[in-house]
RODO-2510 file (C-alpha; in nm, 4 decimals, decimal comma):
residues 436
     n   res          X          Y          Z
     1     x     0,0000     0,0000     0,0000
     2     x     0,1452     0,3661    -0,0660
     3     x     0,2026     0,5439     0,1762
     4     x     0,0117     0,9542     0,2168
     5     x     0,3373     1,1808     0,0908
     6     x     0,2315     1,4131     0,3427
     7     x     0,2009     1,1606     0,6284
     8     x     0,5242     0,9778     0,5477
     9     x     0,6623     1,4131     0,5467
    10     x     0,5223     1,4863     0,8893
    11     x     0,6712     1,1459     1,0123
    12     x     1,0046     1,2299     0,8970
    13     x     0,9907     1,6033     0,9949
    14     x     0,9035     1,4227     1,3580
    15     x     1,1837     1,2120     1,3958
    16     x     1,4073     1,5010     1,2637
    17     x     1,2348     1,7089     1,5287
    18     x     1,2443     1,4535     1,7919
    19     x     1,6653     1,4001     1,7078
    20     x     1,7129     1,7666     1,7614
    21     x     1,5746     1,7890     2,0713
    22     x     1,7440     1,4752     2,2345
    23     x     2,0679     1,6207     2,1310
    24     x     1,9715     1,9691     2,2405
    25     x     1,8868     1,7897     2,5933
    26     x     2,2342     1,6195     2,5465
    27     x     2,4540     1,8960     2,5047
    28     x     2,2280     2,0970     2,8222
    29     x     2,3212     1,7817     3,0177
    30     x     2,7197     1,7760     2,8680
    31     x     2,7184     2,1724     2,9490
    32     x     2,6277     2,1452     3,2967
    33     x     2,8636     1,8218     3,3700
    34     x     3,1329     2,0261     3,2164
    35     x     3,0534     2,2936     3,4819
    36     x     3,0372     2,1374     3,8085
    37     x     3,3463     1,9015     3,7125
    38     x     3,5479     2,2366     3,6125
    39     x     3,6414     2,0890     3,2758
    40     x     3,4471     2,3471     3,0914
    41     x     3,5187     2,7118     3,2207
    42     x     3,2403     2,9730     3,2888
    43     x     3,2203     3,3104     3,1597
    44     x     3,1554     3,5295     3,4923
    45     x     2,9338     3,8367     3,4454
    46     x     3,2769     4,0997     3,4888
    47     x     3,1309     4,3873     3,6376
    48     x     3,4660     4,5667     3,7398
    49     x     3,4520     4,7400     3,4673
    50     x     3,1224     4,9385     3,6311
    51     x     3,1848     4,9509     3,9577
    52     x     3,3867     5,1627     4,1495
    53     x     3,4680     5,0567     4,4869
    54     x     3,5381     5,3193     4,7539
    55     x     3,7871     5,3305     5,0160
    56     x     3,6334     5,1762     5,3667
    57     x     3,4667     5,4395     5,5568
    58     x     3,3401     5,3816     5,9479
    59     x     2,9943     5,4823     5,8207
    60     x     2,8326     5,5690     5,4957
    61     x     2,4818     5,6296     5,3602
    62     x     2,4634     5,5137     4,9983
    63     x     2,1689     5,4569     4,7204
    64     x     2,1514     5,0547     4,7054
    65     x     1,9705     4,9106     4,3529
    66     x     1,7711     4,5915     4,3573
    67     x     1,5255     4,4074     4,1128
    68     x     1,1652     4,4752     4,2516
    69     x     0,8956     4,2407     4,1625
    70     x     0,6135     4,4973     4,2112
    71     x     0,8033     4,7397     3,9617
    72     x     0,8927     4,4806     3,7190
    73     x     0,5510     4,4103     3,6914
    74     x     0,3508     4,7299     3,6960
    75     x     0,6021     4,8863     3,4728
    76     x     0,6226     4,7571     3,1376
    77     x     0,8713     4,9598     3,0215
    78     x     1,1048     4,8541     3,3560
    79     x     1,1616     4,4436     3,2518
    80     x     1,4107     4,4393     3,5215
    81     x     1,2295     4,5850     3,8441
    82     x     1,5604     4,8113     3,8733
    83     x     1,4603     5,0473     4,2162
    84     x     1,6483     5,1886     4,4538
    85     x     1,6395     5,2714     4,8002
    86     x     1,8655     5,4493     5,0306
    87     x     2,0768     5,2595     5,2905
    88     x     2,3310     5,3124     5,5750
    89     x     2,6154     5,1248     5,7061
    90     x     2,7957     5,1616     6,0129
    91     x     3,1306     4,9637     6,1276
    92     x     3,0461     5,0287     6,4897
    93     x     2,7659     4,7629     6,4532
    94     x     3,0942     4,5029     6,4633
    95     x     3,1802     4,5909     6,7833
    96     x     2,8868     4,5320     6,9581
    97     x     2,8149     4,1447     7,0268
    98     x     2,5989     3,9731     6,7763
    99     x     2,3726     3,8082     7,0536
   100     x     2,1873     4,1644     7,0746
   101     x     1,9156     4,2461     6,7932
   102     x     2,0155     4,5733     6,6282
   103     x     1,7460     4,7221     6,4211
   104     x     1,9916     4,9300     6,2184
   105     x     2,1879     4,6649     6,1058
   106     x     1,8849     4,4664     6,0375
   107     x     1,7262     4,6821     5,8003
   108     x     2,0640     4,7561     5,6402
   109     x     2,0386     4,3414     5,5775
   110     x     1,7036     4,3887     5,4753
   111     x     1,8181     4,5539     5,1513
   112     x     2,1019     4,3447     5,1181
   113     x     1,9471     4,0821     5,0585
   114     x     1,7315     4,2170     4,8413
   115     x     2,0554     4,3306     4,6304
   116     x     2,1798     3,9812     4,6097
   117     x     1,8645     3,8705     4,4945
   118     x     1,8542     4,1168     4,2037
   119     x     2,2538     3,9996     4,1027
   120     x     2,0494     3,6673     3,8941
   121     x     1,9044     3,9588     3,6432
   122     x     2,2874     4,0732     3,5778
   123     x     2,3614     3,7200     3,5037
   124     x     2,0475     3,6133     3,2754
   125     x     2,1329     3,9590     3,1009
   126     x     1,8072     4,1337     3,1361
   127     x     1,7943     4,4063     3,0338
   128     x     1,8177     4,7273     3,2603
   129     x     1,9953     4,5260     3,5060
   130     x     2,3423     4,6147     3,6604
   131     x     2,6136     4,4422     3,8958
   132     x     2,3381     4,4938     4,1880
   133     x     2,5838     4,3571     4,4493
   134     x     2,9188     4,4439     4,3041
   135     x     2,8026     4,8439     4,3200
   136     x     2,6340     4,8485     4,6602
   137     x     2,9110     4,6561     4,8084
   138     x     3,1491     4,8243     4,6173
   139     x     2,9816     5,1515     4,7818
   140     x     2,9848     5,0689     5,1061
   141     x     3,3790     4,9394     5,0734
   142     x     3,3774     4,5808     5,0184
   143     x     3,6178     4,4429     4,8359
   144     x     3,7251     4,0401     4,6713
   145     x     3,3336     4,0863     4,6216
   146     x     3,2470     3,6701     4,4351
   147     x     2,9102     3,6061     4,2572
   148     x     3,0204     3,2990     4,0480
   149     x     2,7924     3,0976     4,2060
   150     x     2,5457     3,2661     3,9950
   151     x     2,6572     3,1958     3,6708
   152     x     2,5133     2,8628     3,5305
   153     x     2,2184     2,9345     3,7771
   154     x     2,0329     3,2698     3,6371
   155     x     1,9037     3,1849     3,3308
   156     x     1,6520     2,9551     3,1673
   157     x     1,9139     2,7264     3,0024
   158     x     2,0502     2,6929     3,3228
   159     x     1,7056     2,6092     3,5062
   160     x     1,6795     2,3607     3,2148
   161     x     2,0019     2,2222     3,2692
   162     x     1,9247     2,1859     3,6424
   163     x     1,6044     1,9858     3,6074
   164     x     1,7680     1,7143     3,3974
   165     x     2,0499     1,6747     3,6442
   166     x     1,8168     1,6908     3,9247
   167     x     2,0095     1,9365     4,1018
   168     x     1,7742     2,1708     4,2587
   169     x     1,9247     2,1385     4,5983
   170     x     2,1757     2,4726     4,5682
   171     x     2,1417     2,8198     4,5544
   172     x     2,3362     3,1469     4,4283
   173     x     2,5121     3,4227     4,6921
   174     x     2,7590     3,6693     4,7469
   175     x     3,0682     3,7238     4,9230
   176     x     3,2527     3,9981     5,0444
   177     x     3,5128     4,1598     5,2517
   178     x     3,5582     4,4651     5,4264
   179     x     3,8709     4,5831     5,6538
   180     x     3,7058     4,7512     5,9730
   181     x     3,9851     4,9835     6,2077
   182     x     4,0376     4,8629     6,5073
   183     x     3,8760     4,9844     6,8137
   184     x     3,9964     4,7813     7,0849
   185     x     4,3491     4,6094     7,0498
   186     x     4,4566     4,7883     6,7589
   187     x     4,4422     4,5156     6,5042
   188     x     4,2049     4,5644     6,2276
   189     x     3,8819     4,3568     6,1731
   190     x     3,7959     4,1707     5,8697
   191     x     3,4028     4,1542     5,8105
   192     x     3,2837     3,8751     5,6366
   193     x     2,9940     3,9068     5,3767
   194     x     2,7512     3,6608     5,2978
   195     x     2,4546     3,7147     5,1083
   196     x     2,2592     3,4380     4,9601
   197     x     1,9886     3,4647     4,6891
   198     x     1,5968     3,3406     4,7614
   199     x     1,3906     3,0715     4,5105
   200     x     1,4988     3,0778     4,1915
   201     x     1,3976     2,8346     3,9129
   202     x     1,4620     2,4933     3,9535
   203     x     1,5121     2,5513     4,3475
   204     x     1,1334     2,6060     4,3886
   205     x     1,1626     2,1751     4,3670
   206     x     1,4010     2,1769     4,6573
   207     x     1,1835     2,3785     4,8744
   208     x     0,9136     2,0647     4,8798
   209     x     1,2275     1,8144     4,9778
   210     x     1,1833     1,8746     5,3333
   211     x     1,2468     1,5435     5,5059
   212     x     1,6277     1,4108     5,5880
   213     x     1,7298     1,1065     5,4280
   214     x     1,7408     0,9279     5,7748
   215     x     1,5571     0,9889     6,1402
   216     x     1,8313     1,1334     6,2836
   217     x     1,8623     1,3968     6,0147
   218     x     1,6713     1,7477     6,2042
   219     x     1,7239     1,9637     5,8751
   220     x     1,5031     2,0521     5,6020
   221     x     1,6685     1,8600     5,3504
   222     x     1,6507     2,0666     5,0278
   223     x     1,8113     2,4038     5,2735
   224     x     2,0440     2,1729     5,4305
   225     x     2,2469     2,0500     5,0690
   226     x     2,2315     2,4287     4,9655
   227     x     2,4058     2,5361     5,2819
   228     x     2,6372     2,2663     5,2901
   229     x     2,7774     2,4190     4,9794
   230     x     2,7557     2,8114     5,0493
   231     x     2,9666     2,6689     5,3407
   232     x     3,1987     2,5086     5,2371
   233     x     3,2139     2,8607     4,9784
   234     x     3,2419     3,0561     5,2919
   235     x     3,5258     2,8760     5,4341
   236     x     3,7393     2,8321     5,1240
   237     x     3,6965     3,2304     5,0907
   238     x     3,8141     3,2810     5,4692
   239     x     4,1193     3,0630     5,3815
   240     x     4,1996     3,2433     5,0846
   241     x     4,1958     3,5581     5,2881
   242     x     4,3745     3,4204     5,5493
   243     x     4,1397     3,5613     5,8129
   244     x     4,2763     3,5188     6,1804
   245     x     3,8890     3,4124     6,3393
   246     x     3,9833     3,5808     6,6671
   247     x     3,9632     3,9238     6,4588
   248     x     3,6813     3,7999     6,2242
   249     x     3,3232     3,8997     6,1968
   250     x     3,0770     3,7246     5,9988
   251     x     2,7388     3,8848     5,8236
   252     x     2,4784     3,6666     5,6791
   253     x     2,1678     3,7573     5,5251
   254     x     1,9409     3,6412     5,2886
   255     x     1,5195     3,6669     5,1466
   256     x     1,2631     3,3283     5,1607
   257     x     1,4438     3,0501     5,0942
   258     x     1,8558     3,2963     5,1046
   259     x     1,7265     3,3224     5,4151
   260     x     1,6481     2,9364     5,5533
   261     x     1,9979     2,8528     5,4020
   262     x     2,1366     3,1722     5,6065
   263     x     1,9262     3,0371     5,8822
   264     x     2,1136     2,7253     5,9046
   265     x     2,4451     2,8515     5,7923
   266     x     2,4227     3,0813     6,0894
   267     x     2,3639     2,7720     6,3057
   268     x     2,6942     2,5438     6,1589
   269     x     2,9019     2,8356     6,1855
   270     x     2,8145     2,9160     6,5121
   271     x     2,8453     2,5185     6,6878
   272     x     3,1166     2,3718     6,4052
   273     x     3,1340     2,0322     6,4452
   274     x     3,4460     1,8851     6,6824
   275     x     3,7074     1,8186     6,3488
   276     x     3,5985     2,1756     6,2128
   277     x     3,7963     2,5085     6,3040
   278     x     3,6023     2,8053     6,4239
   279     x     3,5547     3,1097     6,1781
   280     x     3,4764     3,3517     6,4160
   281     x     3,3315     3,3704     6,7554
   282     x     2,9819     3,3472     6,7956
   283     x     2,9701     3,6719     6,9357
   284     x     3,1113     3,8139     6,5800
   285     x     2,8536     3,5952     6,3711
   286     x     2,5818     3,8351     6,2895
   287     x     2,2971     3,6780     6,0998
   288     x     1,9486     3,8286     6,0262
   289     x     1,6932     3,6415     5,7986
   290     x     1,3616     3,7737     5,6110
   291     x     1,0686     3,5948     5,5175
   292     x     1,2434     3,2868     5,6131
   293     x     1,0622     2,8983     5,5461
   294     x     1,1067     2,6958     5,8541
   295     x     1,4336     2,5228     5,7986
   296     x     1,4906     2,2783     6,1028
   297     x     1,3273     2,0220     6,3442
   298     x     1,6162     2,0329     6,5916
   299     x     1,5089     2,0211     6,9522
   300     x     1,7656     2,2956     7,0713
   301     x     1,7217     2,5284     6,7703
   302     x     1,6177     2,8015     7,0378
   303     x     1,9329     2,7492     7,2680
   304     x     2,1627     3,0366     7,3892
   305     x     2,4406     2,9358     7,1549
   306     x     2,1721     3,0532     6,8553
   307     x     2,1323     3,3780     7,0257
   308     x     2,2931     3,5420     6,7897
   309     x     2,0145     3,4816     6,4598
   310     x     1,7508     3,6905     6,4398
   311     x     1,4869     3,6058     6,1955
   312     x     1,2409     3,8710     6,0467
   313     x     0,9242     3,7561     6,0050
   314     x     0,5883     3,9092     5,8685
   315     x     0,2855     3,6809     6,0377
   316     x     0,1186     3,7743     5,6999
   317     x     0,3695     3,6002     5,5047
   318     x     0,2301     3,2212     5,4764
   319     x     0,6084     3,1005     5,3772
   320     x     0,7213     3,1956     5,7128
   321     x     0,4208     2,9646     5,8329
   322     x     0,5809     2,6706     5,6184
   323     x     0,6653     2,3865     5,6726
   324     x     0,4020     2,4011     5,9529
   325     x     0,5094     2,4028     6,3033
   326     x     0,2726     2,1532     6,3806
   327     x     0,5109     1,9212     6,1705
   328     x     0,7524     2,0411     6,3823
   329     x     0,9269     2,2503     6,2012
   330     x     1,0494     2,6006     6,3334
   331     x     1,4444     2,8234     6,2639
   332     x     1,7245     2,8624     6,4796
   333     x     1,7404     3,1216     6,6649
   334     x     1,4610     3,4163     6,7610
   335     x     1,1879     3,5561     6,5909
   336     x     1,1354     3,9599     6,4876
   337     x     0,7826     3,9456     6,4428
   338     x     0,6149     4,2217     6,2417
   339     x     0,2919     4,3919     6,3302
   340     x    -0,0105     4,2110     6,2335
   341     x    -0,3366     4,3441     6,2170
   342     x    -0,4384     4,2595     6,5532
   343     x    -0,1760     4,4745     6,7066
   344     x    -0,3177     4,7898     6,8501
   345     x    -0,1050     5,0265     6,6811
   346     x    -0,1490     4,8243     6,2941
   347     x    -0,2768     5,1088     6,1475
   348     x    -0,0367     5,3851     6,2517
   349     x     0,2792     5,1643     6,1728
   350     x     0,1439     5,0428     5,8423
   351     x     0,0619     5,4065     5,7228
   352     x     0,4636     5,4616     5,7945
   353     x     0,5261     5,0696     5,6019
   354     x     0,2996     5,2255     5,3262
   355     x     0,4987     5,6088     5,3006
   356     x     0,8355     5,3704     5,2227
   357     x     0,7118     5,0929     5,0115
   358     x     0,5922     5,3751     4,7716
   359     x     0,9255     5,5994     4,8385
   360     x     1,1662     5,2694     4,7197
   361     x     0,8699     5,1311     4,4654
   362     x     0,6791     5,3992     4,3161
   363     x     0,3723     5,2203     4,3913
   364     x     0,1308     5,2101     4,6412
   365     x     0,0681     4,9396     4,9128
   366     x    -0,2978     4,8552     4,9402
   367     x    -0,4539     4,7117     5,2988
   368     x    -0,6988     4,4801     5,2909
   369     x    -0,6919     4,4311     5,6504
   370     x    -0,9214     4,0782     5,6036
   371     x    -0,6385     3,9309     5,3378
   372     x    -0,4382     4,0003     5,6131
   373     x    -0,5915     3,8491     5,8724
   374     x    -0,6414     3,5379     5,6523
   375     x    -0,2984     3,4926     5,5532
   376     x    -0,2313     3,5483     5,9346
   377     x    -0,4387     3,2323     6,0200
   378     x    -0,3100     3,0476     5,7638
   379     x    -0,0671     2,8412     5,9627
   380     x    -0,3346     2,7293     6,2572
   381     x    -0,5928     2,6674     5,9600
   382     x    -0,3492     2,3983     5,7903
   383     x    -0,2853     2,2381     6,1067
   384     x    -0,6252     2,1504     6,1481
   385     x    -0,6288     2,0251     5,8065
   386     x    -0,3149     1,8609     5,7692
   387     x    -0,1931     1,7935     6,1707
   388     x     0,0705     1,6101     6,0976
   389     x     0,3282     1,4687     5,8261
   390     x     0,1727     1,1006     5,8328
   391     x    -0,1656     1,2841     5,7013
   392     x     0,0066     1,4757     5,4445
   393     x     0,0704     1,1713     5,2691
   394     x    -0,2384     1,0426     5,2698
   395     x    -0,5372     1,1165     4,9859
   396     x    -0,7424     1,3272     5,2237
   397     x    -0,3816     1,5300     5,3635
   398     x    -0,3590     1,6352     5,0093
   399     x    -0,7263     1,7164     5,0089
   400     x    -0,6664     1,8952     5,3517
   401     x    -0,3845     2,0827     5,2467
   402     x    -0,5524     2,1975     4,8793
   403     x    -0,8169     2,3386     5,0987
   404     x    -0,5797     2,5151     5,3218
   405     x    -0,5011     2,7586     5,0112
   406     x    -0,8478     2,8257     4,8533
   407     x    -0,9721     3,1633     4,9240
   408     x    -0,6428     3,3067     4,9727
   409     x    -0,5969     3,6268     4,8403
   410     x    -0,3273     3,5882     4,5665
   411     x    -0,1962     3,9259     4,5576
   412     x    -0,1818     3,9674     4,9041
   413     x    -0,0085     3,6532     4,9672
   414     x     0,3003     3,8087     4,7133
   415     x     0,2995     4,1278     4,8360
   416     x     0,3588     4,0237     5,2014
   417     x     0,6303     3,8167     5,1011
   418     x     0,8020     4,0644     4,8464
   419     x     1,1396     4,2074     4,9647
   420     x     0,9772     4,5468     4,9087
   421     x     0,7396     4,5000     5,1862
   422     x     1,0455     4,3698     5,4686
   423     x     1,2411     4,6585     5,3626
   424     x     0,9172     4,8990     5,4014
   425     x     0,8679     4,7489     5,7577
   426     x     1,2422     4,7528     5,8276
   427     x     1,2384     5,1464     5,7337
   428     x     0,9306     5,2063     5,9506
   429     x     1,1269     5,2201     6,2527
   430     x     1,2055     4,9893     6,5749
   431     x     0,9383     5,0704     6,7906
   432     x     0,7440     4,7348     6,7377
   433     x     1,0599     4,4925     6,6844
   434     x     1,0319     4,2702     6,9697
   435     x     1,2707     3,9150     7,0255
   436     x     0,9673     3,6806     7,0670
***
């Protein structure tokens, strides 16, 4: 029988079709080996052409950029979200032991992170974008600042290349070092940088990998492989300085899930195991985390020897309610809750959160104080859904936990999570922080 030209066409145009893209998948696959073996070199985004970094200063005020996702969307002819906002810096901070919450220094992280966040646009080459943490670092007298880890993880090749190797379990930051005069002894202090970038791509998979391979294992397990790897980053860059840890201080920051990774690199750093040297003393670890995901099941994650991590967290957001605490789940360290709307003075600090988020955004921040108060309950109305991990496997957990999210405002849920709206409340003043 003869065969339809046109069918026996479209059958060869198929398998031509079908051979492209298995060796397009290939040479993703062969790319990405190439990579993380070190065989194939990377082309880093070289920003030091565009920066210019300033001599170290005890305290400077400078005008940090970041990627906003409420200006990247509202403005069409903004692809990149570029915004700024104006931050200040103070070396005195690093004198002051880390156990202490200071407000200062945690809205100063609030925007940091929110720059090393915005260093992925650089990378994917959108366009508008700049060397986000290269020039605020750079401004504030940083130096040896390293963003490599973002190359072959800001674009959609990449994200491609990551879900055929299955290797969502990692995540992008920044490092940086600044020389800090000496107040006390007369020896100069080194400080430390670490920034580390929220969900991005491919990691949004990792998030869901909560459980440790074994009983004994306390860490979310997706966080826990990420920070394994910023740390072992953090102490290869601390050897390469040659930092003396008895004149070391460490700052760690990071957004969502930058700053569950922070959360528990804060933790390592500060109780290294018995066969691992000390980078700094825990009094010199300062770490501050924003919209943080619960990262840890460890009984003693609110011990005096985490004293010194202070985690931001906006009762609105619903990924600081996640995983649920009812699982177990909670961070190391102590809480920095925000106002919600069932504290007494809501409305007169959100009218000051509202004055900044339009100040850095351009845009206004709407209230709908029953959104809030929804995505306030959120955690307590999952529980009862979803109690425990055993149901969450089960047909009528995944029922339970489906239901959980239905009637959620959508908007709101974003905009309480947004690094605009942590740097907004960060900006308001220190009036309502409290240690919980």
């Amino acid at each position: 029988m003869q065969t339809n030209p046109v069918r026996r066409f479209a059958s060869v145009l198929g398998s031509l079709l079908g051979c492209f893209l298995l060796i397009a998948l290939f040479m993703v696959q062969l790319r990405y080996l190439g990579y993380e073996s070190g065989l194939v070199p990377v082309a880093h985004a070289d920003a030091s052409a565009e920066v210019a970094y300033v001599s170290p200063t005890p305290r400077s005020t400078v005008t940090a950029e970041y990627c906003s996702e409420v200006v990247a969307a509202l403005d069409p002819a903004n692809p990149s979200g570029r915004t700024s906002t104006q931050m200040t810096f103070d070396d005195s901070w690093f004198f002051r032991d880390a156990r202490t919450y200071q407000h200062d220094l945690a809205t100063a992280c609030s925007v940091l992170a929110a720059v090393c966040n915005s260093e992925s646009q650089y990378y994917d080459g959108v366009a508008g974008s700049v060397p986000y943490a290269e020039r605020t670092l750079g401004a504030l007298g940083f130096h040896d600042v390293r963003t490599e880890s973002y190359a072959m993880r800001s674009s959609i090749l990449d994200e491609v290349s990551s879900l055929l190797m299955g290797s969502s379990d990692v995540a992008a930051y920044t490092l940086a070092s600044k020389t800090i005069a000496a107040e006390q002894d007369g020896q100069p202090v080194t400080l430390l940088f670490v920034g580390i970038r929220g969900t991005y791509g491919a990691e949004w998979l990792s998030n869901f990998n909560f459980l440790g391979q074994s009983a004994g294992e306390a860490d979310h397990r997706g966080f826990k492989a990420a920070e394994e790897e910023v740390e072992e980053a953090v102490r290869s860059y601390a050897h390469e300085l040659g930092l003396d840890p008895a004149h070391t201080r460490i700052l760690i920051t990071g957004h969502s899930r930058g700053g569950a990774i922070a959360n528990l690199l804060a933790a390592d750093l500060d109780a290294p195991e018995d066969d691992v040297s000390a980078l700094a003393p825990s009094s010199g670890i300062y770490a501050y985390t924003f919209a943080a995901p619960c990262a840890t099941r460890a009984a003693d994650r609110h011990d005096e020897a985490f004293g010194n991590i202070f985690n931001v967290v906006n009762e609105a957001d619903i990924v600081t309610q996640l995983p649920l605490s009812s699982w177990g789940f909670g961070r190391y360290g102590s809480k920095i809750i925000l106002p919600s709307t069932a504290s007494d003075d809501f409305d007169d600090s959100y009218a000051v959160v509202q004055t900044a988020y339009e100040r850095n955004t351009g845009y206004a921040l709407g209230c709908d104080e029953d959104a809030l108060t929804a995505l306030s309950a959120f955690g307590s109305t999952a529980s009862n859904h979803v109690p425990t991990l055993d149901v969450l496997a089960s047909p009528l957990g995944i029922m339970g936990a489906v239901q959980s999210f239905i009637g959620l405002d959508l908007s709101a849920v974003l905009t309480a999570h947004y690094p605009d709206t942590y740097i907004a409340w960060m900006q308001a003043g220190s009036a309502y922080a409290e240690a919980a």
